[in-house]
LUMLUMFI-18600 format. One record per atom (N, C-alpha, C): residue number from 1; z, y, x. Coordinates in Angstrom, 2 decimals. Layout:
N
<rec><i>NUM</i><z>Z</z><y>Y</y><x>X</x></rec>
...
# end
This chain:
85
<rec><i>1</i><z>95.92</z><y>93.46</y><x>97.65</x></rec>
<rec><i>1</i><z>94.62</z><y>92.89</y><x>97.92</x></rec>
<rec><i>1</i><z>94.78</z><y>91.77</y><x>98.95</x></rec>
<rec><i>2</i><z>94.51</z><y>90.65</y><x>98.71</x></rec>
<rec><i>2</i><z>94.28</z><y>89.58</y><x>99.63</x></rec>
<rec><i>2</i><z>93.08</z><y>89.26</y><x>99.98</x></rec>
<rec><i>3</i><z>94.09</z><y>89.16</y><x>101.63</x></rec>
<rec><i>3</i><z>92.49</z><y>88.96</y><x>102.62</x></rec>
<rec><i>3</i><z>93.07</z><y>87.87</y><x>103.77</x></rec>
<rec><i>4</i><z>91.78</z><y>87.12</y><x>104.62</x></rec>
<rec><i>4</i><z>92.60</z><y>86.67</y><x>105.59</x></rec>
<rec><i>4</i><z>93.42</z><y>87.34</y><x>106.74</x></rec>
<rec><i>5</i><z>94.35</z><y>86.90</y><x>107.34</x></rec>
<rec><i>5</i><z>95.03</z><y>87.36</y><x>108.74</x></rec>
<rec><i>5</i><z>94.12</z><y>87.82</y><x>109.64</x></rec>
<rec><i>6</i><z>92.75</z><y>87.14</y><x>109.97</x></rec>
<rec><i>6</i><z>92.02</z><y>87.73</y><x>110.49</x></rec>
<rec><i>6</i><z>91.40</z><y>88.79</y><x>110.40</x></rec>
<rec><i>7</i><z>91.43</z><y>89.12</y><x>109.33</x></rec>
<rec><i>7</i><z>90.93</z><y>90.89</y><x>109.11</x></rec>
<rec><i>7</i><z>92.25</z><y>92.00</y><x>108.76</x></rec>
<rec><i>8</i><z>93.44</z><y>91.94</y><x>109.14</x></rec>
<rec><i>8</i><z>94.03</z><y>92.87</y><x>109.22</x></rec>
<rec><i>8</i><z>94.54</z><y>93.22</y><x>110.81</x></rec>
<rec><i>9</i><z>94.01</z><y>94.95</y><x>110.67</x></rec>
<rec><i>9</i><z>94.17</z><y>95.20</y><x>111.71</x></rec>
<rec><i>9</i><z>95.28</z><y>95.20</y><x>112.87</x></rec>
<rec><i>10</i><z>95.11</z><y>95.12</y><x>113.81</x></rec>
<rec><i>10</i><z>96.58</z><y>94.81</y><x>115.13</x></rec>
<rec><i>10</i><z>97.47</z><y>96.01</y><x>114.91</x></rec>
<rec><i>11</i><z>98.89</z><y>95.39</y><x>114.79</x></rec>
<rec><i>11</i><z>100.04</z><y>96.11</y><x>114.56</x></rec>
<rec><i>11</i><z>99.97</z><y>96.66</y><x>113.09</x></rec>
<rec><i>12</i><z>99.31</z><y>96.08</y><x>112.03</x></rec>
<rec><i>12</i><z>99.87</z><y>96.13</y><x>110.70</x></rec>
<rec><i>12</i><z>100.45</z><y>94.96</y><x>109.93</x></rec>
<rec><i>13</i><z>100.93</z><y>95.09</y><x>108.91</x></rec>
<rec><i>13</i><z>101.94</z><y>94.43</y><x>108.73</x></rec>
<rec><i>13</i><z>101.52</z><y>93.80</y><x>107.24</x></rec>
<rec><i>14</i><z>101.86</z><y>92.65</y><x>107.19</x></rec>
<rec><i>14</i><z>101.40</z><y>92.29</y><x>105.69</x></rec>
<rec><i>14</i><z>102.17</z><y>90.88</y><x>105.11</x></rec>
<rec><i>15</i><z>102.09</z><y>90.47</y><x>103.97</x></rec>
<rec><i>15</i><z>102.87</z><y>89.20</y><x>103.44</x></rec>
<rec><i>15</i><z>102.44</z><y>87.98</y><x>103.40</x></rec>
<rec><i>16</i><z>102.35</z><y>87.13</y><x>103.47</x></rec>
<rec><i>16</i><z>101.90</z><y>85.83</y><x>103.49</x></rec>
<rec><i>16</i><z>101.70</z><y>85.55</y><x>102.03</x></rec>
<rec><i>17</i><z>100.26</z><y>84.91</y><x>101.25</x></rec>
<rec><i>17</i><z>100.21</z><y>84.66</y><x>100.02</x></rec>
<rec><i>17</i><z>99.73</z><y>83.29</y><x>100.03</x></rec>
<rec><i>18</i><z>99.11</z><y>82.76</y><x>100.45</x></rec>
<rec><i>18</i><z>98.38</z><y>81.47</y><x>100.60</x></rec>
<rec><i>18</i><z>98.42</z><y>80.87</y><x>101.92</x></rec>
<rec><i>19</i><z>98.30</z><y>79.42</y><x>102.11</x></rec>
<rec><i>19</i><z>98.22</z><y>79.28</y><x>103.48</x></rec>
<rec><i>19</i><z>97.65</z><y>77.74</y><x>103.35</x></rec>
<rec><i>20</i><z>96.87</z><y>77.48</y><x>104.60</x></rec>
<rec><i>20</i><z>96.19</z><y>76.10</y><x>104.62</x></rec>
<rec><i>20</i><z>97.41</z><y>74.80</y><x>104.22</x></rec>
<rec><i>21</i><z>97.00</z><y>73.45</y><x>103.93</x></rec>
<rec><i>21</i><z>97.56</z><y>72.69</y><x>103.44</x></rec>
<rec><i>21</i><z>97.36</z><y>71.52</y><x>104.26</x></rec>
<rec><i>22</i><z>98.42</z><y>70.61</y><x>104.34</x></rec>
<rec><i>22</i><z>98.29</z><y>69.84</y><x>104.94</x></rec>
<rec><i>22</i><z>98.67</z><y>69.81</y><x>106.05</x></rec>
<rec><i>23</i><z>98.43</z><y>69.38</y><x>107.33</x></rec>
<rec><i>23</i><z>99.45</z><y>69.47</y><x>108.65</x></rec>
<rec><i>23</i><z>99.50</z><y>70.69</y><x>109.33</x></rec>
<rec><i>24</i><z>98.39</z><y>71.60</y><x>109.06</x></rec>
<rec><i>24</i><z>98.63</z><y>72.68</y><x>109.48</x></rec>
<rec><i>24</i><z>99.71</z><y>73.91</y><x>108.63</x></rec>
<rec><i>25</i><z>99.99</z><y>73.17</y><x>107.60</x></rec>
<rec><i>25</i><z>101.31</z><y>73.74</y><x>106.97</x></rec>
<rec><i>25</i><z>102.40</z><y>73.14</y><x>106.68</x></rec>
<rec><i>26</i><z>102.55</z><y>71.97</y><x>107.52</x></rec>
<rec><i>26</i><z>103.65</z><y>71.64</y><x>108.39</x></rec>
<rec><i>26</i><z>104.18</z><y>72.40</y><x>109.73</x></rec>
<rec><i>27</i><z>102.92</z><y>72.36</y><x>110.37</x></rec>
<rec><i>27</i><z>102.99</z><y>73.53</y><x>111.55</x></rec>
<rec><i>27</i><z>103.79</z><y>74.96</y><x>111.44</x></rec>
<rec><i>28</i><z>103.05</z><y>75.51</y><x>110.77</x></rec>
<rec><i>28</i><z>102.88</z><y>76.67</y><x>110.11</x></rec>
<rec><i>28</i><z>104.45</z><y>77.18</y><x>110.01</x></rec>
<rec><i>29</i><z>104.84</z><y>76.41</y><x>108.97</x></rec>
<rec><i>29</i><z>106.29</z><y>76.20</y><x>108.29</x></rec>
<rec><i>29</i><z>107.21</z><y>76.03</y><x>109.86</x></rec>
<rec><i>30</i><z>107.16</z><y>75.01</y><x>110.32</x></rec>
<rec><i>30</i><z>108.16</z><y>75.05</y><x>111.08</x></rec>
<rec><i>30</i><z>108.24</z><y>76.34</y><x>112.24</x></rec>
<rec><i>31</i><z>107.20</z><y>76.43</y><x>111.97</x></rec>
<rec><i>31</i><z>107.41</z><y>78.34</y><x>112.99</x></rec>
<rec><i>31</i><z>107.72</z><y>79.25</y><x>112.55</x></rec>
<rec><i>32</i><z>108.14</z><y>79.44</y><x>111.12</x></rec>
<rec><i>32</i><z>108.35</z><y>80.30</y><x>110.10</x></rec>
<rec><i>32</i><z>107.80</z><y>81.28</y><x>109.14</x></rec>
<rec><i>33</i><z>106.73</z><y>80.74</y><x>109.31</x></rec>
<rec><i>33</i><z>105.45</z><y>81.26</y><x>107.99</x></rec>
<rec><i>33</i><z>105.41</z><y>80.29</y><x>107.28</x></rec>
<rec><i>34</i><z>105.96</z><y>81.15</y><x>106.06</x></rec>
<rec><i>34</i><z>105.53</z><y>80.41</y><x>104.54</x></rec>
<rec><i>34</i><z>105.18</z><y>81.80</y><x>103.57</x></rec>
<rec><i>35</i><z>104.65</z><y>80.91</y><x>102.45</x></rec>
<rec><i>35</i><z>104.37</z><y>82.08</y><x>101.61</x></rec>
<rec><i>35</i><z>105.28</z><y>83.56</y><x>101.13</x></rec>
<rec><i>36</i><z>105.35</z><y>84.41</y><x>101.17</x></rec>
<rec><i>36</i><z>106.34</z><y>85.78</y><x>100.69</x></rec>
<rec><i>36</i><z>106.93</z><y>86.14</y><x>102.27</x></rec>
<rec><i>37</i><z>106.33</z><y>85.55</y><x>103.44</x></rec>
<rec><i>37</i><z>107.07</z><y>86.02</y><x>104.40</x></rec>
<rec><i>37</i><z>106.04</z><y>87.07</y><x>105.03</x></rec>
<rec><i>38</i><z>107.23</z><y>88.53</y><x>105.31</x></rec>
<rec><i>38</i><z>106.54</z><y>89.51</y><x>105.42</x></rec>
<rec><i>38</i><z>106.34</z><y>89.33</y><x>107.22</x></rec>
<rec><i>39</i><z>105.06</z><y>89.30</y><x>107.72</x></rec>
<rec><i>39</i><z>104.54</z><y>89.28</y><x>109.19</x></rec>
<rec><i>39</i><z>104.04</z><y>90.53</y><x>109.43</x></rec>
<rec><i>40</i><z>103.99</z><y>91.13</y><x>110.97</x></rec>
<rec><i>40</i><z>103.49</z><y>91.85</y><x>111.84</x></rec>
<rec><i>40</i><z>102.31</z><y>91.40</y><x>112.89</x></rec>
<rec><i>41</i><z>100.59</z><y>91.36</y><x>112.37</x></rec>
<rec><i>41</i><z>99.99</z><y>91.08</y><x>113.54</x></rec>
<rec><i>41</i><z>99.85</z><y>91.78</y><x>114.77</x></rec>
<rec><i>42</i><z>100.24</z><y>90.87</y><x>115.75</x></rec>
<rec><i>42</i><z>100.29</z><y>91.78</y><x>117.17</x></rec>
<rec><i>42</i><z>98.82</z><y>91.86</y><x>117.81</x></rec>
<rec><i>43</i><z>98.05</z><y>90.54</y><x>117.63</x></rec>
<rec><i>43</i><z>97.08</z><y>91.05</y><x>118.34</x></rec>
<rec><i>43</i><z>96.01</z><y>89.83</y><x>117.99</x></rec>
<rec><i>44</i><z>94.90</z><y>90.02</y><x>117.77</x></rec>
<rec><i>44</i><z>93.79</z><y>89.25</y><x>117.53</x></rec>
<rec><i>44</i><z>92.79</z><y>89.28</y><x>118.65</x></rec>
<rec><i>45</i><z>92.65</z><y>88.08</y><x>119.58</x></rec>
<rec><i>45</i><z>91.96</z><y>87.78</y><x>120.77</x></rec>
<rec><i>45</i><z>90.03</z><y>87.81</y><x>120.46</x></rec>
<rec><i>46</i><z>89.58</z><y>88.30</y><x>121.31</x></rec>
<rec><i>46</i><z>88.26</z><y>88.45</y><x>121.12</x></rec>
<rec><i>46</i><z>87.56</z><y>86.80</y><x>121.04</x></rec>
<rec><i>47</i><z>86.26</z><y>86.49</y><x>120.85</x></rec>
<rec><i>47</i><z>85.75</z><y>85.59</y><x>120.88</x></rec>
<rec><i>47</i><z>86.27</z><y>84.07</y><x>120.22</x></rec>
<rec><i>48</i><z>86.85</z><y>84.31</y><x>119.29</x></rec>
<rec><i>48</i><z>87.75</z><y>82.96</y><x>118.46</x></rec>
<rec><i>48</i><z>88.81</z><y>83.19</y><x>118.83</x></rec>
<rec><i>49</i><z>89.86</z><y>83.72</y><x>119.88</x></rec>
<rec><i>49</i><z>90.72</z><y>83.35</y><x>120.37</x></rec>
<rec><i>49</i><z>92.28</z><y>82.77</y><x>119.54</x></rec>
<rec><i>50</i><z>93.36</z><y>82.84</y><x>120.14</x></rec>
<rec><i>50</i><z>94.74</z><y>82.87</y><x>119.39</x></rec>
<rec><i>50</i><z>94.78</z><y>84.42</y><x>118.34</x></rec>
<rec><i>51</i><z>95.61</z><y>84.25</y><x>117.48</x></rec>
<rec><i>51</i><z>95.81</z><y>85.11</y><x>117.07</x></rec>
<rec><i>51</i><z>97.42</z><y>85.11</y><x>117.08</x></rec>
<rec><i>52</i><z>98.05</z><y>86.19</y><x>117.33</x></rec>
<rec><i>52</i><z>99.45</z><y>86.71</y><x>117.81</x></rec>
<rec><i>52</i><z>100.08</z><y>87.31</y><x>116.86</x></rec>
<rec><i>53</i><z>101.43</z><y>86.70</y><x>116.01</x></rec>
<rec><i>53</i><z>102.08</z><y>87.10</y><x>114.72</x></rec>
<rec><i>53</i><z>103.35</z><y>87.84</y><x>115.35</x></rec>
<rec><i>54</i><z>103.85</z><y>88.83</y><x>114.29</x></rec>
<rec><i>54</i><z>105.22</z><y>88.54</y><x>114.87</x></rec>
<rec><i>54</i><z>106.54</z><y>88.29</y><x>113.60</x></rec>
<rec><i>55</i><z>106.85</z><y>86.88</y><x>113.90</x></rec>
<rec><i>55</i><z>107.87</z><y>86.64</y><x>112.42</x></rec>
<rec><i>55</i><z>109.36</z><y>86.31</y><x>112.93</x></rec>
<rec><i>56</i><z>109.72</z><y>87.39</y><x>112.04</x></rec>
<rec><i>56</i><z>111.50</z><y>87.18</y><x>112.56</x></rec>
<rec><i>56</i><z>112.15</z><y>87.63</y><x>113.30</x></rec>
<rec><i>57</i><z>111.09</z><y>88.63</y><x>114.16</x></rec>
<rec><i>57</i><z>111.47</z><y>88.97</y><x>115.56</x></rec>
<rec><i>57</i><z>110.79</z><y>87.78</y><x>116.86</x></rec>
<rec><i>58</i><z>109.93</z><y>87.18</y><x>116.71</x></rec>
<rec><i>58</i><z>109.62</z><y>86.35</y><x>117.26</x></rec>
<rec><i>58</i><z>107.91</z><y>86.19</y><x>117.32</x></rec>
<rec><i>59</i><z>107.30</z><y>86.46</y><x>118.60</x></rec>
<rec><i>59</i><z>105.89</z><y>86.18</y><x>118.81</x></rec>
<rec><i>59</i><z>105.47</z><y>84.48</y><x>118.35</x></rec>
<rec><i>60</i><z>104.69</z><y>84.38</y><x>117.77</x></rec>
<rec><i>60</i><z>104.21</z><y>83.57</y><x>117.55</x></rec>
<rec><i>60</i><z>102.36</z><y>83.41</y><x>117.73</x></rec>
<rec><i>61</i><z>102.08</z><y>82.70</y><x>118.07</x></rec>
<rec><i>61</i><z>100.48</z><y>82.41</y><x>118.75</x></rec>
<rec><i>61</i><z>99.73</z><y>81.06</y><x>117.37</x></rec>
<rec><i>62</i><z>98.55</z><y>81.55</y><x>116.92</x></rec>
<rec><i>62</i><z>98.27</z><y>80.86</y><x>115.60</x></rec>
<rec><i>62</i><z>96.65</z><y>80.62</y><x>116.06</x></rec>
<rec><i>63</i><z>95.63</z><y>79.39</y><x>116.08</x></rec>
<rec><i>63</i><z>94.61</z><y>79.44</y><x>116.20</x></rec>
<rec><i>63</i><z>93.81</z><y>80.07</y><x>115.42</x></rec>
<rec><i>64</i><z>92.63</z><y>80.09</y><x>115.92</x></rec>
<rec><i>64</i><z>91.84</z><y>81.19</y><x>115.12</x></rec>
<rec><i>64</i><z>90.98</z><y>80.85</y><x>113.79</x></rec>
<rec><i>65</i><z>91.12</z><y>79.27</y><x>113.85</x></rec>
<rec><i>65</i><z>90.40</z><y>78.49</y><x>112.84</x></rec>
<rec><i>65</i><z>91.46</z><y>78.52</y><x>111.33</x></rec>
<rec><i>66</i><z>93.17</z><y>78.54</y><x>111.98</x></rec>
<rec><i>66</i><z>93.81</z><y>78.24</y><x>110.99</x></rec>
<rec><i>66</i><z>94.45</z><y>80.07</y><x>110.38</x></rec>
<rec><i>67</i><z>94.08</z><y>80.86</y><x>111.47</x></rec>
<rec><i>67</i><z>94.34</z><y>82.16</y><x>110.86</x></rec>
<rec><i>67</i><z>93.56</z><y>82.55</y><x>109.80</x></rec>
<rec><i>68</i><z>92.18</z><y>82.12</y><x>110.20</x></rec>
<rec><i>68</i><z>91.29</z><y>82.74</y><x>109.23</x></rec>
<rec><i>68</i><z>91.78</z><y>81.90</y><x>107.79</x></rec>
<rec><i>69</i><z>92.43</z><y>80.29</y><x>107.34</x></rec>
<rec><i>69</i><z>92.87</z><y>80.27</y><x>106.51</x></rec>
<rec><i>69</i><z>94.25</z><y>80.79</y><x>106.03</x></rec>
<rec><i>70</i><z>94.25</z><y>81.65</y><x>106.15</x></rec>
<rec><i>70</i><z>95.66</z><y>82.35</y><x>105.82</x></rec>
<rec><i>70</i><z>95.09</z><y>83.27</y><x>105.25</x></rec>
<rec><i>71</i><z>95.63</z><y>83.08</y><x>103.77</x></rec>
<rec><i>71</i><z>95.60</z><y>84.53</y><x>102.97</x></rec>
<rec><i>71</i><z>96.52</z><y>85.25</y><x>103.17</x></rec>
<rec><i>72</i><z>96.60</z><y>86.93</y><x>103.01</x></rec>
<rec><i>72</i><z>97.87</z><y>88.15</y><x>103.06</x></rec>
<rec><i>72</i><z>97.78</z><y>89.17</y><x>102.29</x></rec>
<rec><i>73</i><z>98.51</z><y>89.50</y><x>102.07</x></rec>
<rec><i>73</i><z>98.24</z><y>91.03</y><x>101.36</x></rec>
<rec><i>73</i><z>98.88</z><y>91.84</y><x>101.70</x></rec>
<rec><i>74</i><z>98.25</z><y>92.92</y><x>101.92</x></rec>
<rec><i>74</i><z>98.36</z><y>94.05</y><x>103.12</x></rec>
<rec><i>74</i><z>98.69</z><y>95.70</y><x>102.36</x></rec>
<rec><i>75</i><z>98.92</z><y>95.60</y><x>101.02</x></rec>
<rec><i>75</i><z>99.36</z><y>96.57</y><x>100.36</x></rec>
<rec><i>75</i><z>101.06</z><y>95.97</y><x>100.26</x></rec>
<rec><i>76</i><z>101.43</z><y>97.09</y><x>101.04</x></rec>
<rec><i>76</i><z>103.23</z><y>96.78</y><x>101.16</x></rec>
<rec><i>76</i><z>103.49</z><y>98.34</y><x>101.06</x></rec>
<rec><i>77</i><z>105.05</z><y>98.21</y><x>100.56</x></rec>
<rec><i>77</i><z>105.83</z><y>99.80</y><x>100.29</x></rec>
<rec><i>77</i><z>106.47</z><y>99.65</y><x>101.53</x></rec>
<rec><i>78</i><z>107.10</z><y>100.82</y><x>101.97</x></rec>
<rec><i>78</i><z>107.78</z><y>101.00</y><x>103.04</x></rec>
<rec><i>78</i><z>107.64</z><y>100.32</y><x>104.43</x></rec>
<rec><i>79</i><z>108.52</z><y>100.63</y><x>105.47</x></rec>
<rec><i>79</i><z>108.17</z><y>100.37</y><x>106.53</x></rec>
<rec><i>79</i><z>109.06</z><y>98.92</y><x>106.96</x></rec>
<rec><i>80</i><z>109.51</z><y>98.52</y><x>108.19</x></rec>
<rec><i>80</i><z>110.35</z><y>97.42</y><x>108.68</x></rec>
<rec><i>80</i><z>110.59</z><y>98.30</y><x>109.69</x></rec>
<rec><i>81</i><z>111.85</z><y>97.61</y><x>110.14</x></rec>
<rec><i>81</i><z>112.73</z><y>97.30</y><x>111.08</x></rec>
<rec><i>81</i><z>112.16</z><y>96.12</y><x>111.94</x></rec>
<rec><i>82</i><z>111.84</z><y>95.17</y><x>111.77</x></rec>
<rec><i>82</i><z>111.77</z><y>94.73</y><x>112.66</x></rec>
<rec><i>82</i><z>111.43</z><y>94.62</y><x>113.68</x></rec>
<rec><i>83</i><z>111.43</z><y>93.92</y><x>115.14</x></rec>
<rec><i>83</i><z>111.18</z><y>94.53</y><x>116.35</x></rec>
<rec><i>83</i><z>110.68</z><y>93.07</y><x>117.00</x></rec>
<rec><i>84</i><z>109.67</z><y>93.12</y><x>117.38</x></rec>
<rec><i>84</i><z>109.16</z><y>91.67</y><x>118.22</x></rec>
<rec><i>84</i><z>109.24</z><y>92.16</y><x>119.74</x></rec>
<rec><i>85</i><z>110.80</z><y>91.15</y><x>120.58</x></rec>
<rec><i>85</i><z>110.33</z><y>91.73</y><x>121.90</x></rec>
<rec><i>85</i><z>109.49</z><y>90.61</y><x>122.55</x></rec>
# end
């Protein structure tokens, strides 16, 4: 089921399916979100704020205008390993 980044809850984990176009997926890309990449949201800030990924092992901070364009899908098998310190 795809939904935006903004509605999955903190500390679940989901895939990247869609993502805004244009310079903000230039951005995007060079931080290491692209489509099929499996992310961990750490934390979604109250009132618009940043929203907090974790890809690769690596925190990453995403505005709240360009999270909400981010599609994901949040039906995944098994767990990760990975570890954002």
């Amino acid at each position: 089921m795809d939904v935006s980044l903004l509605r999955v809850k903190d500390g679940g984990w989901c895939v990247i399916r869609r993502m805004p176009s244009g310079e903000a997926a230039l951005r995007l890309e060079a931080l290491g979100l692209r489509p099929g990449k499996r992310i961990q949201k750490i934390s979604g800030m109250p009132f618009h704020g940043p929203v907090t990924v974790c890809v690769d092992g690596r925190q990453v901070a995403i505005g709240h205008g360009v999270a909400a364009r981010i599609s994901v899908d949040t039906n995944l098998q098994g767990g990760s390993e990975e570890v954002c310190l």
